[in-house]
Each structure stands twice: as C-alpha cells, then as structure tokens.
DOGU-984302 format. One record per residue (C-alpha): residue in one letter; z, x, y. Coordinates in Angstrom, 1 decimal. Example, Ala and Ser with C-alpha at 12.3 -4.5 7.8 and 13.67 -1.06 7.14 Angstrom:
SITE_res_c3_c1_c2
SITE_A_7.8_12.3_-4.5
SITE_S_7.1_13.7_-1.1
% end
This chain:
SITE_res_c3_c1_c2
SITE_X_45.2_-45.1_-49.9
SITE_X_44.8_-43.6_-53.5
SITE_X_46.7_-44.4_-56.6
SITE_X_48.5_-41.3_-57.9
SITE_X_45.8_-41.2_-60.8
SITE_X_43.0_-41.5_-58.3
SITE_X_44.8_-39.0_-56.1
SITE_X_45.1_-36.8_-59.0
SITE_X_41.4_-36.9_-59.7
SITE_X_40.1_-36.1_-56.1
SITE_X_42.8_-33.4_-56.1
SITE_X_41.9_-31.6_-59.7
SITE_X_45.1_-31.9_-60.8
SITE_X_47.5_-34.1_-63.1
SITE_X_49.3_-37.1_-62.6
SITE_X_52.5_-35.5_-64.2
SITE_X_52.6_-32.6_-61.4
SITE_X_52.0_-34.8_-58.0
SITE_X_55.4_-36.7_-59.8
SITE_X_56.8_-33.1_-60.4
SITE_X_56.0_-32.3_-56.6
SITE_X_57.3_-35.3_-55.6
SITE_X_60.5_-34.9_-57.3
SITE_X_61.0_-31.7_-55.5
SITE_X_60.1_-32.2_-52.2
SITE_X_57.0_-30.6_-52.2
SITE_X_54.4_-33.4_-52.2
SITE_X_55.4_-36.7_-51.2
SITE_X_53.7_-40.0_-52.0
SITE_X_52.6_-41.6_-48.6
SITE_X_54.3_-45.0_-49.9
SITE_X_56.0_-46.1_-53.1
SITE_X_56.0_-49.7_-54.0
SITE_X_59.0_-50.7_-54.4
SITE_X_59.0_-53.1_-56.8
SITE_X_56.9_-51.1_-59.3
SITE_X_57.5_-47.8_-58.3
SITE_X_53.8_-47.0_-58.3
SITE_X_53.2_-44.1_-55.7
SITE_X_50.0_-44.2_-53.1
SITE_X_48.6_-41.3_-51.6
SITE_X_46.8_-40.9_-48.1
SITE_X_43.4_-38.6_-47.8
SITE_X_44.8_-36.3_-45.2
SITE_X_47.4_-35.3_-48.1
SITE_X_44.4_-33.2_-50.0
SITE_X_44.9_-30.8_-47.2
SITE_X_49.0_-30.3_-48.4
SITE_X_47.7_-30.5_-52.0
SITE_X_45.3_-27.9_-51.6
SITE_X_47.5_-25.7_-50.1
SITE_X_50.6_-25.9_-52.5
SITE_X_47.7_-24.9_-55.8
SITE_X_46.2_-22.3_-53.6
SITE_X_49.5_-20.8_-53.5
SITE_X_50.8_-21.0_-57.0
SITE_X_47.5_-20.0_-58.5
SITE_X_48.2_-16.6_-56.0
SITE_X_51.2_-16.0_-57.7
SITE_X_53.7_-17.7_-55.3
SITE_X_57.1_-19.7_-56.5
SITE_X_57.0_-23.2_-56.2
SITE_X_59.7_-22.6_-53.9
SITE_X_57.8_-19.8_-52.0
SITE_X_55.0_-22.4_-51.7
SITE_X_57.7_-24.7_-50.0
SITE_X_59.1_-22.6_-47.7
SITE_X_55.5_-21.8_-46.6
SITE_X_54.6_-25.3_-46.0
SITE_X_57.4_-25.9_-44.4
SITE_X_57.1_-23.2_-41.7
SITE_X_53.3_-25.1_-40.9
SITE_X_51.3_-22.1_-41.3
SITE_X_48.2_-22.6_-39.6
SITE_X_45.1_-22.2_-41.3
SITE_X_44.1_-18.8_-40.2
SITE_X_47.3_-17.2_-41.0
SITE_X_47.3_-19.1_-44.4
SITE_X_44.1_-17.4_-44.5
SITE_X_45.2_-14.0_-44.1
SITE_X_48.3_-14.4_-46.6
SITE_X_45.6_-15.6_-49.1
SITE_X_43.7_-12.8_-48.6
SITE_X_46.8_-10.2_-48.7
SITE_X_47.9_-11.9_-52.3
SITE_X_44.1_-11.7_-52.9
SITE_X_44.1_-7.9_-52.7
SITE_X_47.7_-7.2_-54.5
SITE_X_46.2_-9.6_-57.6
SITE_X_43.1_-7.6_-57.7
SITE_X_44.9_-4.0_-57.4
SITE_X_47.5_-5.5_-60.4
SITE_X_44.2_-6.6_-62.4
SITE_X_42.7_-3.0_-61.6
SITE_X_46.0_-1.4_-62.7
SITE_X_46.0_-3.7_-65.8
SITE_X_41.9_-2.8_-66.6
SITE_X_42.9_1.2_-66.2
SITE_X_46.2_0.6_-68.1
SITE_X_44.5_-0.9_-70.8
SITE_X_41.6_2.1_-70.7
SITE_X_44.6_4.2_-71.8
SITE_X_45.2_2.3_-74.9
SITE_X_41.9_2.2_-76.0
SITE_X_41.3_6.1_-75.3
SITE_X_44.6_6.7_-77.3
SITE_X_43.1_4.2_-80.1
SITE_X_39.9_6.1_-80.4
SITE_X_42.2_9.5_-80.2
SITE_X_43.8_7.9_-83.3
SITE_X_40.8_7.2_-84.8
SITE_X_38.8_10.6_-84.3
SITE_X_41.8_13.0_-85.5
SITE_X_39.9_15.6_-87.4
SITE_X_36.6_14.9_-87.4
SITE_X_35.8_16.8_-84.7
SITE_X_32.8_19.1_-86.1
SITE_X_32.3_22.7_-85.6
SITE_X_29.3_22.0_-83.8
SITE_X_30.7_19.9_-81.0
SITE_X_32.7_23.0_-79.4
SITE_X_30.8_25.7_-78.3
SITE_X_32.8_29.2_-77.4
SITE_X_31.7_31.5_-74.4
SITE_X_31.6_33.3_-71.5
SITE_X_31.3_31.5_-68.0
SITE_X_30.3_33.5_-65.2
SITE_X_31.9_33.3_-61.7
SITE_X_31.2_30.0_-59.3
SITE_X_31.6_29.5_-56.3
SITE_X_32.9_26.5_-55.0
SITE_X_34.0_24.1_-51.8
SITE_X_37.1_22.1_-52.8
SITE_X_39.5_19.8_-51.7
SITE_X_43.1_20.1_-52.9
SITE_X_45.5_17.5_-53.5
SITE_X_48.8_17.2_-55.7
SITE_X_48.8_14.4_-58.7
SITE_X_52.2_13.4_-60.0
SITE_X_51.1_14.4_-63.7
SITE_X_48.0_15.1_-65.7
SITE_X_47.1_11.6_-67.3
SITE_X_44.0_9.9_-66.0
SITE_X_46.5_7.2_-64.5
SITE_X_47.9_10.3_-62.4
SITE_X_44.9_12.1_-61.7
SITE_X_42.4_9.7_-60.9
SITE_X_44.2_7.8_-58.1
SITE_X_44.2_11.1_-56.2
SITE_X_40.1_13.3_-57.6
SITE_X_38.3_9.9_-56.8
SITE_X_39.0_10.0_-52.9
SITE_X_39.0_13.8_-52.8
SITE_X_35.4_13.4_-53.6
SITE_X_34.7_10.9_-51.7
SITE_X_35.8_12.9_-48.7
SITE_X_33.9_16.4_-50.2
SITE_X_30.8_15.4_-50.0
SITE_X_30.3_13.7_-45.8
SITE_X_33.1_17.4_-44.8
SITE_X_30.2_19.5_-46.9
SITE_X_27.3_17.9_-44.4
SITE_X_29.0_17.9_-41.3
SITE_X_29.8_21.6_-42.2
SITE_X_25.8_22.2_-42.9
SITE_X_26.3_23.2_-46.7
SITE_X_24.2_21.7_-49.4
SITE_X_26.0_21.6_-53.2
SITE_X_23.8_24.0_-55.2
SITE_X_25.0_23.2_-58.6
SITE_X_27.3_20.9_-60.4
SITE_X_30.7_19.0_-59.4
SITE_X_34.1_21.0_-60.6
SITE_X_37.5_19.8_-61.2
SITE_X_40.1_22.3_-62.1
SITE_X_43.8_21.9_-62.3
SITE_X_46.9_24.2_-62.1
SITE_X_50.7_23.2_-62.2
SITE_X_51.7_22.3_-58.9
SITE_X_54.8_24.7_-57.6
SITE_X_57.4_22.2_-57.5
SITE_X_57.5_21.5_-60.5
SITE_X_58.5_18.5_-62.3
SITE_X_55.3_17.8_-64.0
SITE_X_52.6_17.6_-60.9
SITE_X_49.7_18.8_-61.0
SITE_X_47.6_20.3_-58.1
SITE_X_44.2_19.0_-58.2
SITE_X_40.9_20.7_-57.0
SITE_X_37.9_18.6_-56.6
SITE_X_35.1_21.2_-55.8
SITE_X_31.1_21.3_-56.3
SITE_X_29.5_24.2_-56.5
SITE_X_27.6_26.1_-53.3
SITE_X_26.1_29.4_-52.1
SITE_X_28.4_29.3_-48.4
SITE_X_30.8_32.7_-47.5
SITE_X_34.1_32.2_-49.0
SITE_X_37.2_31.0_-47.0
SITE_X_37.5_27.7_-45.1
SITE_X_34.9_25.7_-43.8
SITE_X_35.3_25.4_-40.5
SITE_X_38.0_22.2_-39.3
SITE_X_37.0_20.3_-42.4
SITE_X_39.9_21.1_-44.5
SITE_X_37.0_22.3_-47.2
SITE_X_38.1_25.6_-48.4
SITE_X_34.9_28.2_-50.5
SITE_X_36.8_30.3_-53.4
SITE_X_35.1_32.1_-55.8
SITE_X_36.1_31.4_-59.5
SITE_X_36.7_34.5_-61.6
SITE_X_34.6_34.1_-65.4
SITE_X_36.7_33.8_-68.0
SITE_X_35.9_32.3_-72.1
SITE_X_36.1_28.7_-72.9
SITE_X_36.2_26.7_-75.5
SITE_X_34.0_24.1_-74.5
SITE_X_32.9_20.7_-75.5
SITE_X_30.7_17.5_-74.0
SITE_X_32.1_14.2_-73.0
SITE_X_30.5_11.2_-72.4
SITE_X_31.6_8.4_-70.7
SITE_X_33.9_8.1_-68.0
SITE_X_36.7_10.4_-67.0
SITE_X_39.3_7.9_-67.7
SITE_X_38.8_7.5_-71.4
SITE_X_38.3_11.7_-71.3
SITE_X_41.7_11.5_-74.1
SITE_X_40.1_11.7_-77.3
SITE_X_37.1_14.6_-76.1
SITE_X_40.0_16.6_-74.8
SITE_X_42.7_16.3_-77.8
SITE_X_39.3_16.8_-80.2
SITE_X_39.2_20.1_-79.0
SITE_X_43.0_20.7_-78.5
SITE_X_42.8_20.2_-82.4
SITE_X_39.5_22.5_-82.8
SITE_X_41.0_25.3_-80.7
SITE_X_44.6_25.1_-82.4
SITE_X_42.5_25.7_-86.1
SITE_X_40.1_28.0_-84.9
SITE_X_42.7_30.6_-84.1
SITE_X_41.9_31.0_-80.7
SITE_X_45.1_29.9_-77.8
SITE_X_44.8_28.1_-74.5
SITE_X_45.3_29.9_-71.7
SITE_X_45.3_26.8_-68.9
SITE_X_43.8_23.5_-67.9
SITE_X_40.4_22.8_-68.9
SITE_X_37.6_22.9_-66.1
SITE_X_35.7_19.3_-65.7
SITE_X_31.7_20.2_-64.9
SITE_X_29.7_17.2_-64.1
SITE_X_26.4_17.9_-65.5
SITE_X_25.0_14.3_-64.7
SITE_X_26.9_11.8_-62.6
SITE_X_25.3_8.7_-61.9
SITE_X_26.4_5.3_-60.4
SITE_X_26.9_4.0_-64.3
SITE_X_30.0_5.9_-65.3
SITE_X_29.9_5.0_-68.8
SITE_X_26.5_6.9_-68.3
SITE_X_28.6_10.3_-66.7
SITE_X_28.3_14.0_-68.6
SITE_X_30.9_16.2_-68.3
SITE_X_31.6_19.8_-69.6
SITE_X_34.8_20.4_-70.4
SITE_X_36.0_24.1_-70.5
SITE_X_39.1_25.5_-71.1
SITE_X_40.1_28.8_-71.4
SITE_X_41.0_30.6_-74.4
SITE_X_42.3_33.4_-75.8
SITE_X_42.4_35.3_-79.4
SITE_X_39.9_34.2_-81.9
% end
C-alpha cells in the first residue's frame, strides 16, 4: 500500500487531485484510516490512474472520463478511442497551425502595402498550354477554402497521368473560375502541363484542355501557397495603379516545387486588360 503522497509520486500527479478524484468518485483510496483520515492507495490502482489522465489530457470531461471507466473499457478499445481523440486533436492543431498562417499572411499584407516595386510585376503575353487537370469545387477562394480540396487533386493527378501513359512536360497549373452555383464557390482546376490529344483521358477522370493565351500581369511568389495573400494583393495594388483591369482569377505556375514548401516557386498570372 502507498500513502496518497507516495501514490502521487509513482503516478505523476498531485496529492490535491487523487483527493479531488476521490471526492468525486473517480479514484478511490483503497483504504482510509479512520482515525486520521489518511488515504492508502494499492499498485493495481496506477492502471485506473493512468487511464483517468490519459483521458483528460485528450480532451475528455472529468465526467466523460467517468462514464468511460465505468463502462470497463478494455484496453484495446481504450486504445482505439485514444487514438480517434488522437487524430481529431492533431486535425484541430492542423486547423489552428493553418488558421494562424492566415493571420500572419494578412500581417505581412499589412506590412507590404505599397511597396511593391515596378520591377516585381512583369506584363505579357502567355502562349497557349495544354494541360491534364482534375476539377473539383472549393467553397470560396481563401487558402483555408482552396487548399483542403488542390492538395488531394494533385495527389491523385499525378499516379491517373502514369496509369494513362502520359508524362507532365512542363510545369504544374492551378486555375480557378466561379463555380455555377454560386454563392461564393469556386471551381478548382489542378492541371500540369503535357503534349497528350485533348479530351479525357481514358477512365481516369483526367480531362486534356488546351488553354487559350491571353496578357498577364504577373509576379513571383515564394514560399508556400498558403501564405500566397500578400504576393497576390501586392499585385492587386500594382495592377489597380498601373491602369490596366483584371479580367479573372490569377493562374498558379509552379516553376519549382520541392518537398520544402517554404522552398516552392510559383508564377502567378492573372489576366488583364487596358494599360
């Protein structure tokens, strides 16, 4: 038997929560004395103990936690709630981390109003591509919106391309349109670009369309797509004062890609009209 400070000890945790848990029902001492009212604590209570903190640290209520217990969940299916609490903590923490991206790209969108120089933005003509996309709808344009749905588009492009037999011969190309229904969506294109006869590639779902040329406005970005803001409202604000008008979404070329995506190039072009 333990004394609750020795029990606490073995246990990583305080004295003043084992007499919180034991108020509650959640942890009871194996024996009180009762003359003192000092509790004692048996070994085979670490398990319980163990349990209850690996709970709460997930997230659970204490009362959760008791309701748990109190159903004797075996150790494998405590294993697998773990591990489901596991995965929603780290898609909240991812959420949080992209979330907080936001703010920062916003911050740096503050900070880099109008200096902008000439020089960044280059105006011209872009030929006709031809690419093989996937298409998929993004409830609005912010990265929040958009990336959930371009990252597994690509991730499905490229294995569809090499079961088809067709090799990328030039850069990665996102475009976007405004999706038919309305409300704000956003139809998303996640396309590379390749040499293979327009039209659809076999049962893949990959469809070739040619891309007509057009005049862009266009300007590098470096870093990740998801702090794209301040690149992209940089040239909003070039475009808007060098007399020339948007004419649609800007066009996302990935010039270099690697693993490291604070390492990632990418042309943006948009379309643009007057001047």
């Amino acid at each position: 038997m333990f004394t609750i400070g020795d029990f606490a000890r073995y246990g990583r945790v305080s004295a003043r929560m084992l007499r919180h848990y034991d108020a509650i029902g959640l942890l009871h001492p194996d024996s009180t004395d009762p003359a003192t009212g000092y509790r004692h604590y048996g070994g085979g209570q670490l398990a319980r103990l163990n349990r209850i903190i690996a709970l709460k640290d997930l997230g659970f209520t204490l009362q959760q936690v008791r309701a748990v217990l109190d159903e004797e969940v075996g150790p494998d299916e405590l294993r697998g709630m773990l591990r489901l609490r596991r995965s929603e903590l780290e898609a909240a923490m991812a959420a949080a981390a992209a979330r907080l991206a936001q703010v920062e790209a916003r911050l740096r969108s503050i900070e880099s109003e109008g200096h902008m120089s000439a020089d960044d933005v280059v105006v011209r003509y872009v030929p006709a591509v031809r690419v093989a996309e996937l298409t998929g709808v993004a409830g609005g344009y912010e990265p929040g919106d958009i990336t959930p749905v371009i990252r597994p588009l690509y991730e499905q492009l490229f294995p569809l391309l090499g079961r088809a037999g067709v090799a990328p011969t030039g850069p990665g190309i996102a475009r976007y349109e405004d999706a038919p229904q309305g409300g704000g969506a956003v139809v998303v294109h996640a396309g590379v670009t390749v040499s293979a006869p327009v039209g659809p590639l076999g049962d893949t779902g990959v469809t070739v369309v040619e891309l007509p040329p057009f005049e862009a406005a266009t300007v590098i970005h470096r870093g990740p797509m998801d702090g794209v803001l301040p690149t992209a409202q940089a040239l909003a604000h070039w475009i808007d004062g060098s007399g020339y008008r948007s004419a649609g979404y800007a066009r996302e070329v990935s010039l270099e890609c690697p693993e490291d995506e604070a390492k990632w190039v990418t042309e943006l072009q948009e379309p643009v009209t007057g001047g």
